[in-house]
N, CA, C and O of each residue as an XYZ file, in Angstrom:
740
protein
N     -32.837     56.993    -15.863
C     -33.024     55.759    -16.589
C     -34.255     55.010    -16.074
O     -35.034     54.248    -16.646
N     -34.182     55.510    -14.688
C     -35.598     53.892    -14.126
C     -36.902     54.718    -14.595
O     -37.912     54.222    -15.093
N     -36.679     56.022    -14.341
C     -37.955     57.050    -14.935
C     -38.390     57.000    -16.332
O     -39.599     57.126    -16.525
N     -37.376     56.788    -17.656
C     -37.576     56.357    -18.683
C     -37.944     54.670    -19.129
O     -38.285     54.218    -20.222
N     -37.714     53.962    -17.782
C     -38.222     52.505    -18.288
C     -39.837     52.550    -17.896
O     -40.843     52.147    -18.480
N     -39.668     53.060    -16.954
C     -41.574     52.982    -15.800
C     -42.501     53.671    -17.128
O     -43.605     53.290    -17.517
N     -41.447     55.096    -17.812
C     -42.925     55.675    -18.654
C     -43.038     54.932    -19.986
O     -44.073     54.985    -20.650
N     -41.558     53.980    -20.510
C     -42.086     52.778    -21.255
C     -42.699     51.463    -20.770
O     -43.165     50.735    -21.646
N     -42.758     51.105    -19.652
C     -43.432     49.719    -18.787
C     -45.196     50.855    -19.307
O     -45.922     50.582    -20.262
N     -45.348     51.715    -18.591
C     -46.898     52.683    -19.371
C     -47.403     52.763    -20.243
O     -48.628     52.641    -20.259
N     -46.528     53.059    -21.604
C     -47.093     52.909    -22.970
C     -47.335     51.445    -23.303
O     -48.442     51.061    -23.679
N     -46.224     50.572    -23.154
C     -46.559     49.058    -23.349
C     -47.859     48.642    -23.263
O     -48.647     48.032    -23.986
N     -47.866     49.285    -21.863
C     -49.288     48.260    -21.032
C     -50.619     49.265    -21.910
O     -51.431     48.784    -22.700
N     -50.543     50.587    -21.538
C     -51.491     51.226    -22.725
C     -51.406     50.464    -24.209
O     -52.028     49.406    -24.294
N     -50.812     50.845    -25.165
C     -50.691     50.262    -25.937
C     -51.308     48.856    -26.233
O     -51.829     48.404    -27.253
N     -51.062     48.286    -24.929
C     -51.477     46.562    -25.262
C     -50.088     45.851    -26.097
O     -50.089     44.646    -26.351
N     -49.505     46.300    -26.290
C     -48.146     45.515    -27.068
C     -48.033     44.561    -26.197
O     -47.922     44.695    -24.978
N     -48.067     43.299    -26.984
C     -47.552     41.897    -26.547
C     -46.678     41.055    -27.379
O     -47.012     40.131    -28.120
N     -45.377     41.573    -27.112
C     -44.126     40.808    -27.934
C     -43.219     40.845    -27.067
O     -43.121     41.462    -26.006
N     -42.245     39.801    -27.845
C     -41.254     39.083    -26.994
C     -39.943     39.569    -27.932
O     -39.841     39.006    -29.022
N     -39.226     40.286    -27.679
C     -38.225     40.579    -28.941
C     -37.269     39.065    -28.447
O     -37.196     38.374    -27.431
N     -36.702     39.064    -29.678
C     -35.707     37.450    -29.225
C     -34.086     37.860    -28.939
O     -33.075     37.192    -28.719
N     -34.418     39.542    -29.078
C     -32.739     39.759    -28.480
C     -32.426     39.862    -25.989
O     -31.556     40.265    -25.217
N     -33.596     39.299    -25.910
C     -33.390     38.910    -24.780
C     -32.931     37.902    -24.502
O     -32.652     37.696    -23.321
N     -32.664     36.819    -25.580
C     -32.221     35.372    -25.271
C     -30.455     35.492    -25.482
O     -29.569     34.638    -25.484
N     -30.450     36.665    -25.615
C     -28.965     37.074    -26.124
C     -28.856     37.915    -24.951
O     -27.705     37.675    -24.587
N     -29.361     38.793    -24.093
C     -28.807     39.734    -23.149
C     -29.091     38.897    -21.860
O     -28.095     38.950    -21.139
N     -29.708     38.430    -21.519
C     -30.284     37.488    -20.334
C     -29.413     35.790    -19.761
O     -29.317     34.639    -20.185
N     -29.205     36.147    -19.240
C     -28.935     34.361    -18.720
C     -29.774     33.492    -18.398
O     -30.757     33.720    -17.693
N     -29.552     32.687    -18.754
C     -30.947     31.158    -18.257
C     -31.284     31.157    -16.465
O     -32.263     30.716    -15.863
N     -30.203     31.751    -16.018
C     -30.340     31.939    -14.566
C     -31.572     33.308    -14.028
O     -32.296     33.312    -13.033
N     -31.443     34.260    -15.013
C     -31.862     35.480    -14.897
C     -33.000     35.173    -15.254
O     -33.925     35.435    -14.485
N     -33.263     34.552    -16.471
C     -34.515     34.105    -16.849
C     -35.779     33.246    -16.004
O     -37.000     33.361    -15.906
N     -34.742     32.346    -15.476
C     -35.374     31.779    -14.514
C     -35.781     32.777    -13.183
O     -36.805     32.598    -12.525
N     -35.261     33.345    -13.041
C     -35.009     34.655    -11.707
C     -36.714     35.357    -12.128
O     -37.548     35.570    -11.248
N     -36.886     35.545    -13.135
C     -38.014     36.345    -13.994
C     -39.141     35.665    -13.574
O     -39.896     36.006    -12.664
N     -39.220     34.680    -14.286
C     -40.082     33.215    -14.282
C     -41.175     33.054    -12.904
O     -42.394     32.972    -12.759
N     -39.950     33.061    -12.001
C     -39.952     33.120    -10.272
C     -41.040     34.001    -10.063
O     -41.972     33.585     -9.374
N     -41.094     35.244    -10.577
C     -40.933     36.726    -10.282
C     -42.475     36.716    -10.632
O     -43.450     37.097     -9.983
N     -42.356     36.163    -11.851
C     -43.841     36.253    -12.685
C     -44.712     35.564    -12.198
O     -45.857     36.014    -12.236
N     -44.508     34.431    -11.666
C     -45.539     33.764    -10.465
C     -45.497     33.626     -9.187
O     -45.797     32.573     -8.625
N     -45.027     34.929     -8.453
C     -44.504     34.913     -7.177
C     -43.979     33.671     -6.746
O     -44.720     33.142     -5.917
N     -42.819     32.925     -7.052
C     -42.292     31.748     -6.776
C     -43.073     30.778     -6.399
O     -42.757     30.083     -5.433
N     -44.303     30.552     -7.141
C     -45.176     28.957     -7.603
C     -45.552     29.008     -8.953
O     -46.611     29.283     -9.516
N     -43.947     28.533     -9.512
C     -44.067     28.498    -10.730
C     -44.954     27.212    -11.334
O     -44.436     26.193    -10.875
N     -45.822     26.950    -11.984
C     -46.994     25.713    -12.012
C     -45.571     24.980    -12.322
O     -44.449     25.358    -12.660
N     -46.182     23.775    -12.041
C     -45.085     21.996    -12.332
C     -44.975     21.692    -13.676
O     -44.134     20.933    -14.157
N     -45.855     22.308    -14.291
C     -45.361     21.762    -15.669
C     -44.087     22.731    -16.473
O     -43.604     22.485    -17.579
N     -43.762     23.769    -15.645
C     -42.610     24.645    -16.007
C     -41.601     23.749    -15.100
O     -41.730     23.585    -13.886
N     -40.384     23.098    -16.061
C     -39.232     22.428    -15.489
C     -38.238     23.140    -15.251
O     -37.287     22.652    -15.863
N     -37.668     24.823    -14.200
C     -36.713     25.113    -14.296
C     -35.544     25.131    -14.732
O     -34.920     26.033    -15.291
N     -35.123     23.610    -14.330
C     -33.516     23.669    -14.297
C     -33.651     22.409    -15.947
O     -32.569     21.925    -16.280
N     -34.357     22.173    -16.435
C     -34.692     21.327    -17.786
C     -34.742     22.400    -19.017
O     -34.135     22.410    -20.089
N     -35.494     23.107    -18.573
C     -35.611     24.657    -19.393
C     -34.540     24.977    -20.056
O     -33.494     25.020    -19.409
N     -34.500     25.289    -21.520
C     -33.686     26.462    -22.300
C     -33.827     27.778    -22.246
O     -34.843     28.362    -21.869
N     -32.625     28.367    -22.690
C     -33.308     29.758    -22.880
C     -34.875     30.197    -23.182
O     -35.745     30.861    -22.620
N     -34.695     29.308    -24.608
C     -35.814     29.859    -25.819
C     -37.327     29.202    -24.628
O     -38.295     29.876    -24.275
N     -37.086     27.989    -24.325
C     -38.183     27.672    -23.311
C     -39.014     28.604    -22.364
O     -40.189     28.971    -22.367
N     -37.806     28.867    -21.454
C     -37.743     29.899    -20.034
C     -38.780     31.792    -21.254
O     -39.846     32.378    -21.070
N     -37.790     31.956    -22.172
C     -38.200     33.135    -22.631
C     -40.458     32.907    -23.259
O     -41.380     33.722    -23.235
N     -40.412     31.813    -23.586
C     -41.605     31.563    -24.313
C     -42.640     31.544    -23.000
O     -43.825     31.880    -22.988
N     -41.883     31.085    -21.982
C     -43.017     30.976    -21.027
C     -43.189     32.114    -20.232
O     -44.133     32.151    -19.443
N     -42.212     33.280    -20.355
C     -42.315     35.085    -19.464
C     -43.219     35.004    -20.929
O     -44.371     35.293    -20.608
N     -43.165     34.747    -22.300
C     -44.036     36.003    -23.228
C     -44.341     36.697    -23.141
O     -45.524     36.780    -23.472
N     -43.656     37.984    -22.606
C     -43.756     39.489    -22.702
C     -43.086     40.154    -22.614
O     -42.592     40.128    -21.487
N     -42.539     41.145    -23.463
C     -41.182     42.191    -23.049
C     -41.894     42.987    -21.614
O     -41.172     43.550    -20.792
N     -43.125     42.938    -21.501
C     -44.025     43.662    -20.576
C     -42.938     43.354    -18.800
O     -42.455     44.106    -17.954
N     -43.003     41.815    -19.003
C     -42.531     41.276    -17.952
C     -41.375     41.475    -17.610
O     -41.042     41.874    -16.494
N     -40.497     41.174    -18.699
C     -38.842     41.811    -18.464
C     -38.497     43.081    -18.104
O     -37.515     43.414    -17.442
N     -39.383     43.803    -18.588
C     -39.291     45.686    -18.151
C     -40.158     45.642    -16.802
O     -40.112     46.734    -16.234
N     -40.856     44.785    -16.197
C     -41.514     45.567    -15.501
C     -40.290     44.831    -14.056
O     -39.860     45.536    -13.143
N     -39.940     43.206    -14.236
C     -38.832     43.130    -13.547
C     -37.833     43.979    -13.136
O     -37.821     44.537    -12.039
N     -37.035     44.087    -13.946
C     -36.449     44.719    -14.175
C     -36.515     46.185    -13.244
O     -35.558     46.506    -12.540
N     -37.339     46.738    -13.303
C     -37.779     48.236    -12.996
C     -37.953     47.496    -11.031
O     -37.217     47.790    -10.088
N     -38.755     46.858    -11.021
C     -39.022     46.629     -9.079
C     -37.477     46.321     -9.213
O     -36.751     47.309     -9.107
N     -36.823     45.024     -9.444
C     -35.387     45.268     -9.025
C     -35.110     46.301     -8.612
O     -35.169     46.827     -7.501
N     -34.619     46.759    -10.096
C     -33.844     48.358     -9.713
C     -34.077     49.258     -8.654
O     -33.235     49.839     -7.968
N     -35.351     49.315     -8.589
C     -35.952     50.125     -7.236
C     -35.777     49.573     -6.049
O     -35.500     50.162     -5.004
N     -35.982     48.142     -6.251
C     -35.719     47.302     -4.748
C     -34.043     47.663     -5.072
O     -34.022     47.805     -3.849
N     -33.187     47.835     -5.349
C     -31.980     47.482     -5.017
C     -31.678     49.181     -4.338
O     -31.138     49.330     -3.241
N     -32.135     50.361     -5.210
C     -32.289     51.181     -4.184
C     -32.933     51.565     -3.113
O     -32.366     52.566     -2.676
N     -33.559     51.362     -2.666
C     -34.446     51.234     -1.550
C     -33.712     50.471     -0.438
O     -33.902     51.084      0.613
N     -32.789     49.150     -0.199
C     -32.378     48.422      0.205
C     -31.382     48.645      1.014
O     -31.075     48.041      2.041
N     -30.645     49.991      0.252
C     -29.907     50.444      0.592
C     -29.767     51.886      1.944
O     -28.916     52.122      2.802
N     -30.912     52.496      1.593
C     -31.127     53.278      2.861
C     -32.353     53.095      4.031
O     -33.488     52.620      4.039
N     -31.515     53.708      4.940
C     -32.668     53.288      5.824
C     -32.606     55.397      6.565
O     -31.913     56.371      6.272
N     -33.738     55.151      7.551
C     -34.033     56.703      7.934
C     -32.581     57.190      8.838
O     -32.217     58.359      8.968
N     -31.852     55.925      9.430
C     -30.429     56.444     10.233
C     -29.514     57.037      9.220
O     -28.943     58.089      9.509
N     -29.282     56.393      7.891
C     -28.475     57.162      7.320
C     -29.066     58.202      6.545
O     -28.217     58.794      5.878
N     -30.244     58.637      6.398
C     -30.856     59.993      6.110
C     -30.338     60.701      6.879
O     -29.726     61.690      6.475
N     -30.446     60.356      8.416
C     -30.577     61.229      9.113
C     -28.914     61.673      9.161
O     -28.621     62.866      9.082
N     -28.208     60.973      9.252
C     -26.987     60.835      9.360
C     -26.250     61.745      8.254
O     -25.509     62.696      8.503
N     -26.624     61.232      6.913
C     -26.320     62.268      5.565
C     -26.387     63.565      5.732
O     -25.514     64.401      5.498
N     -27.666     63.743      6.231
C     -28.558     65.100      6.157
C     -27.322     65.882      7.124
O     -26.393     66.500      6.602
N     -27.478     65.748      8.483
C     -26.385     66.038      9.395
C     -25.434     66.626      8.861
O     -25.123     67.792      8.620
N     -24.950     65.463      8.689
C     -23.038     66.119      7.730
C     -23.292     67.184      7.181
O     -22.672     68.233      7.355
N     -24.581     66.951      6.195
C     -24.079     68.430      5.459
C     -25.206     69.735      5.909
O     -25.694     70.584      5.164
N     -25.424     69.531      7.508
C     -26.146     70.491      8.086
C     -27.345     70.843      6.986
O     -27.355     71.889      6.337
N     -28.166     69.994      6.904
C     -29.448     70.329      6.086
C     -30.351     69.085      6.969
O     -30.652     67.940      6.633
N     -30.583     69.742      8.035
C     -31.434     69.140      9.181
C     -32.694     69.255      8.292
O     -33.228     68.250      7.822
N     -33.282     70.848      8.014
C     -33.903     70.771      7.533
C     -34.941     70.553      6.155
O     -36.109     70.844      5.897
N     -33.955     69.959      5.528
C     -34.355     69.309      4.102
C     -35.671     68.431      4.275
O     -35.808     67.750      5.292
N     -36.542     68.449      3.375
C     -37.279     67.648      3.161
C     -37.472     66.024      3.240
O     -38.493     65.380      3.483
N     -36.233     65.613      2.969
C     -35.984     64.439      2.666
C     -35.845     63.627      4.475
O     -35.819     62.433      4.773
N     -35.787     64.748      5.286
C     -35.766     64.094      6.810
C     -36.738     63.255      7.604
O     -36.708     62.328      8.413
N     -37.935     64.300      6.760
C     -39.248     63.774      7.034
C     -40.235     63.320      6.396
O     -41.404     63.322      6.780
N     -39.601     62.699      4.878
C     -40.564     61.981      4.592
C     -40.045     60.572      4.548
O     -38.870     60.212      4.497
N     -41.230     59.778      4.581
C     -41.341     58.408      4.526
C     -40.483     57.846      3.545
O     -40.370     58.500      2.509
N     -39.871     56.811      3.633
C     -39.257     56.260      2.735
C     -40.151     55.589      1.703
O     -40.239     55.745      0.485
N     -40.727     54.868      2.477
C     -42.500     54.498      1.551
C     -42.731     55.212      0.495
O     -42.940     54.926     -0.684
N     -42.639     56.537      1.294
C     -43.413     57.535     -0.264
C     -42.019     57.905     -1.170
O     -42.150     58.813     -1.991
N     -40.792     57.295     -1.067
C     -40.023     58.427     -2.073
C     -40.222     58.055     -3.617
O     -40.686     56.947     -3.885
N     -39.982     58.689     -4.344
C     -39.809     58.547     -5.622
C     -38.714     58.523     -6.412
O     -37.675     58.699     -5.777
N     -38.596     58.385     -7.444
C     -37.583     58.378     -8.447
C     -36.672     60.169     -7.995
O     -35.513     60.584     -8.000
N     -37.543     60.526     -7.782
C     -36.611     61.940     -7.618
C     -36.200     62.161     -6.418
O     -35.143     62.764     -6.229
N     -37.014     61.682     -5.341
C     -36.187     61.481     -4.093
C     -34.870     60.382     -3.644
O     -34.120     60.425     -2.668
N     -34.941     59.431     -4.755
C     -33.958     58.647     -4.168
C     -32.366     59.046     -5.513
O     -31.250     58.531     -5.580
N     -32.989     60.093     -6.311
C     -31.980     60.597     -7.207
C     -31.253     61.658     -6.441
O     -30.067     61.956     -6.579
N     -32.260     62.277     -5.482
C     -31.523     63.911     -4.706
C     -30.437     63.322     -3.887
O     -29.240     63.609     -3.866
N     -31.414     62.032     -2.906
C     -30.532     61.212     -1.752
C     -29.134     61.214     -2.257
O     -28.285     61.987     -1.814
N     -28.828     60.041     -3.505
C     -27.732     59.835     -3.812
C     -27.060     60.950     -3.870
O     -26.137     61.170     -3.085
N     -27.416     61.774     -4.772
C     -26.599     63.144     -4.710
C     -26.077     63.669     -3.439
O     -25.143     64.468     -3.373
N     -26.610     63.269     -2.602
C     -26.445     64.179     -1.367
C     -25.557     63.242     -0.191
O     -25.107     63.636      0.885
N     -25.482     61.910     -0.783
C     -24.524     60.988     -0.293
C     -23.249     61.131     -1.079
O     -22.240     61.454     -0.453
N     -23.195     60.986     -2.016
C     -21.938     62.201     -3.351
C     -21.116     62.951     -2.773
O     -19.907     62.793     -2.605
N     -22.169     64.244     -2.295
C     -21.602     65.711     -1.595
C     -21.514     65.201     -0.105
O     -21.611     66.235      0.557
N     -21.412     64.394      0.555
C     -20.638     64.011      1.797
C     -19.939     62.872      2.111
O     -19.651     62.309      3.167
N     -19.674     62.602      0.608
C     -18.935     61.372      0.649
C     -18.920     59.872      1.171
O     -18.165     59.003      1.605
N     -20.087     60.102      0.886
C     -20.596     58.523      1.200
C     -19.969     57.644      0.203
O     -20.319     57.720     -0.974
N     -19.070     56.818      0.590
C     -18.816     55.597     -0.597
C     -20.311     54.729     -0.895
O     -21.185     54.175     -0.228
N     -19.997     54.990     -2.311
C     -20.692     54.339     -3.257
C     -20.046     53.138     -4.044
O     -19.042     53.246     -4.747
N     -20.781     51.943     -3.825
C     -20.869     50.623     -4.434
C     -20.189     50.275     -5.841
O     -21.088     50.202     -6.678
N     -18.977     50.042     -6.391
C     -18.965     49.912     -7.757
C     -19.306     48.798     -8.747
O     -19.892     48.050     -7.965
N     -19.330     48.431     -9.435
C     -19.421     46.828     -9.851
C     -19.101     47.029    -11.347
O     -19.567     47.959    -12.005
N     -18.347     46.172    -11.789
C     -17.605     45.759    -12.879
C     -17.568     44.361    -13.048
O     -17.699     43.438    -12.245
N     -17.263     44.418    -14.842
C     -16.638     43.044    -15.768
C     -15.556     42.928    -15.162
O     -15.041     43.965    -14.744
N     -14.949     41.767    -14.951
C     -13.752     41.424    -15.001
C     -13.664     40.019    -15.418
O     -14.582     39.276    -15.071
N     -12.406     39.407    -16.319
C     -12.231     38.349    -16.401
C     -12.053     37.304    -15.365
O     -11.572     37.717    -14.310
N     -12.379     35.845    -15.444
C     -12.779     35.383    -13.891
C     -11.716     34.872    -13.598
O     -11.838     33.868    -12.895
N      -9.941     35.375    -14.049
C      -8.911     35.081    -13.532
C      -8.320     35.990    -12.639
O      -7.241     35.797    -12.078
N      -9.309     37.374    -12.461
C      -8.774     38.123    -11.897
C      -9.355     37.867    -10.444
O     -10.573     37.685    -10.444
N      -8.534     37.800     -8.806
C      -9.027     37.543     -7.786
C      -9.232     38.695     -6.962
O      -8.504     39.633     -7.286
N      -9.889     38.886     -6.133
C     -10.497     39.958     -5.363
C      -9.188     40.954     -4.843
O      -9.372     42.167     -4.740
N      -7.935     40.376     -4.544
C      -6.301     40.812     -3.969
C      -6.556     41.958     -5.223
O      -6.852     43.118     -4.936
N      -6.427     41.565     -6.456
C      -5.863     42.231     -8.030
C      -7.312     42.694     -8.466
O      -7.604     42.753     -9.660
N      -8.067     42.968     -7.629
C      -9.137     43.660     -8.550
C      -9.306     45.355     -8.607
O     -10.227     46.080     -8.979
N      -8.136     45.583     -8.125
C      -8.109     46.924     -8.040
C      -7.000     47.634     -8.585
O      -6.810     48.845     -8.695
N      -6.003     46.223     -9.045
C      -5.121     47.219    -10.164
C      -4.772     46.092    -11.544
O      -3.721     45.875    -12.148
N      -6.342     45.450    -11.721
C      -6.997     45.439    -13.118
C      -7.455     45.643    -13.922
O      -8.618     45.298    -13.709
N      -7.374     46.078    -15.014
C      -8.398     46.527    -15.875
C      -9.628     46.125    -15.920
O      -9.573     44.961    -15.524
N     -11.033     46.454    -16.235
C     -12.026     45.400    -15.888
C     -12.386     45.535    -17.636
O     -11.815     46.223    -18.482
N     -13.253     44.835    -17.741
C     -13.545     44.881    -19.354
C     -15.082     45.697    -19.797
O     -15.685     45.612    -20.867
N     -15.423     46.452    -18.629
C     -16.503     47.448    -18.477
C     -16.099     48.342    -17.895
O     -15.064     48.529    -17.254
N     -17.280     49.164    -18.209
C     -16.752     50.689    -16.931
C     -17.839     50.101    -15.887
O     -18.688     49.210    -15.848
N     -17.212     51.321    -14.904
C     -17.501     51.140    -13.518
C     -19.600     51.519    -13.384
O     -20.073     52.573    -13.810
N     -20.535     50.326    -12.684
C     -21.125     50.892    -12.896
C     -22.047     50.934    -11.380
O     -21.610     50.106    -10.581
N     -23.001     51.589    -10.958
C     -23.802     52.055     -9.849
C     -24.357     50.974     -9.315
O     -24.748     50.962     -8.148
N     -24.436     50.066    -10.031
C     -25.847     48.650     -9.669
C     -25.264     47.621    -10.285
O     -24.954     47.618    -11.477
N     -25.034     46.400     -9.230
C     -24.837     45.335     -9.749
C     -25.567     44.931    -11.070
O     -24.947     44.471    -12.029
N     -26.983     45.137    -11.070
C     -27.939     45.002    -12.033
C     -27.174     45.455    -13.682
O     -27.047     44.602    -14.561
N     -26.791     46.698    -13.844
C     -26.032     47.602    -14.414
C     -25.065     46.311    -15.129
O     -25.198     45.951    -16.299
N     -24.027     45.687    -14.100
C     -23.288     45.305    -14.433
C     -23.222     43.872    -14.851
O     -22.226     43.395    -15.393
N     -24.355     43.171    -14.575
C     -24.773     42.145    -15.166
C     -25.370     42.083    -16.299
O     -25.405     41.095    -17.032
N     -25.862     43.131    -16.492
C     -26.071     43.646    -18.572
C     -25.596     43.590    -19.117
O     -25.849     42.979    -20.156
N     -24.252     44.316    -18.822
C     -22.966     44.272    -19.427
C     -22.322     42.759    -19.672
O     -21.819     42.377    -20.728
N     -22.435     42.103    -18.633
C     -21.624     41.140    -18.894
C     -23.002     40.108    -19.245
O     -23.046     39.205    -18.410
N     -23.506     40.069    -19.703
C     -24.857     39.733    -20.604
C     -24.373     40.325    -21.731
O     -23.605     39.453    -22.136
N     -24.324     40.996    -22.310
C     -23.796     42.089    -23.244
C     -22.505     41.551    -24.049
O     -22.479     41.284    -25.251
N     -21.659     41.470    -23.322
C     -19.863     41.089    -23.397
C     -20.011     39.491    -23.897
O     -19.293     39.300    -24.879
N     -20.778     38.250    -23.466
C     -21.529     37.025    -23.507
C     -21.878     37.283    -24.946
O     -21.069     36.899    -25.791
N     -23.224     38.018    -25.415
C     -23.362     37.811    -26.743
C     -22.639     38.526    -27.364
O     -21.994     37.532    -27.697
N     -22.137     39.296    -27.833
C     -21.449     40.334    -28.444
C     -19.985     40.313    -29.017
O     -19.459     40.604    -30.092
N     -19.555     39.812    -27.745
C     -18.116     39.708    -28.060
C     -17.967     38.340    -27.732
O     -16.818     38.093    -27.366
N     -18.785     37.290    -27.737
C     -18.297     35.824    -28.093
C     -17.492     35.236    -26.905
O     -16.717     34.291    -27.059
N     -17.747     35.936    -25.527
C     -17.159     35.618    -24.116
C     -18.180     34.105    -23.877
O     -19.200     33.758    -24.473
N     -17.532     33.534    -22.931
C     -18.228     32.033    -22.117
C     -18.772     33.016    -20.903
O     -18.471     34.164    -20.576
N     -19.584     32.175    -20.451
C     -20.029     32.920    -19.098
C     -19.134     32.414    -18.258
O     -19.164     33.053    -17.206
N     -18.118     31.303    -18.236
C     -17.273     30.879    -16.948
C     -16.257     32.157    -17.337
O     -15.904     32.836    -16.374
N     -15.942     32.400    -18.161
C     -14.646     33.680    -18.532
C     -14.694     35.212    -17.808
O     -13.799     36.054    -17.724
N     -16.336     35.247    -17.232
C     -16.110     36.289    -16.720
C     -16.570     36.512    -15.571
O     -17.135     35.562    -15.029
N     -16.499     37.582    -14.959
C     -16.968     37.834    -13.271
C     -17.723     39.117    -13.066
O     -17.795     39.870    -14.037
N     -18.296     39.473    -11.937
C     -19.032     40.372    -11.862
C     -17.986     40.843    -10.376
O     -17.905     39.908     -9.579
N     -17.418     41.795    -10.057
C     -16.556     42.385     -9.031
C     -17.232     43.780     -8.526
O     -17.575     44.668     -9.306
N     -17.379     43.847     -7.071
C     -17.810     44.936     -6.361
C     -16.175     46.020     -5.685
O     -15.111     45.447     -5.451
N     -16.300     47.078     -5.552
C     -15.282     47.928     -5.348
C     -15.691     48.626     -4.086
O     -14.968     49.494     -3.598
């Protein structure tokens, strides 16, 4: 998926396409938006942008670019994997499953790519590394009962993931944002 957003963040910027589709004011939160905003001017956003005064439609007019939302979007995602390993639990992974000598021992984390941090996971999978879940849940359900609740999403890899969804669940199905929760497993 992050490999199919990066080679559309490419054509965009080739292309030159500069549009704002308006179904982001529907998947996005004013919080997220603002999160963007931040993002887009390394947090000195000029003074005449009023954050917390801001509307959606405001906050969205002033990113003007789907360019920006995809390209967010994409460092997230990568920062959120990246964040997660460091060279002890390479080394540590690798171990378990006696593949000292794998590739992945000795290279830089710096340099990995989309396909190195796709093998990693895999290889945290096959030795059972618990992996992170995150789900919808309604925000009556408390952390005790979040494990023999239904959630109103499936289970997904990245908080990110799961804040779409419940972005998603918000416009779609006519939810409040106080109605729902975002729950880790």
């Amino acid at each position: 998926m992050q490999c199919f957003m990066k080679m559309l963040q490419q054509r965009i910027e080739r292309d030159k396409v500069e549009t704002l589709s308006p179904v982001f004011g529907n998947i996005l939160s004013k919080e997220e938006l603002q999160q963007i905003l931040k993002w887009l001017y390394l947090d000195k956003v000029p003074e005449h942008y009023n954050l917390e005064t801001m509307d959606k439609q405001n906050l969205l007019e002033a990113i003007g670019d789907d360019i920006h939302i995809l390209s967010y979007s994409i460092e997230k995602w990568k920062k959120e994997l990246e964040e997660k390993i460091t060279p002890q639990k390479v080394y540590d992974v690798l171990y378990q499953l006696q593949l000292e000598t794998h590739y992945l021992m000795t290279k830089i984390l710096a340099n990995w790519d989309e396909y190195d941090h796709s093998n990693f996971k895999a290889l945290c999978r096959k030795a059972g590394t618990p992996q992170p879940l995150y789900a919808v849940f309604e925000s009556s359900v408390n952390e005790e009962n979040k494990y023999i609740s239904v959630p109103l999403s499936k289970y997904y890899a990245t908080e990110w993931e799961a804040v779409s969804k419940k972005s998603l669940l918000i416009s779609e199905e006519q939810f409040e944002e106080h109605q729902l929760q975002i729950l880790s497993l």
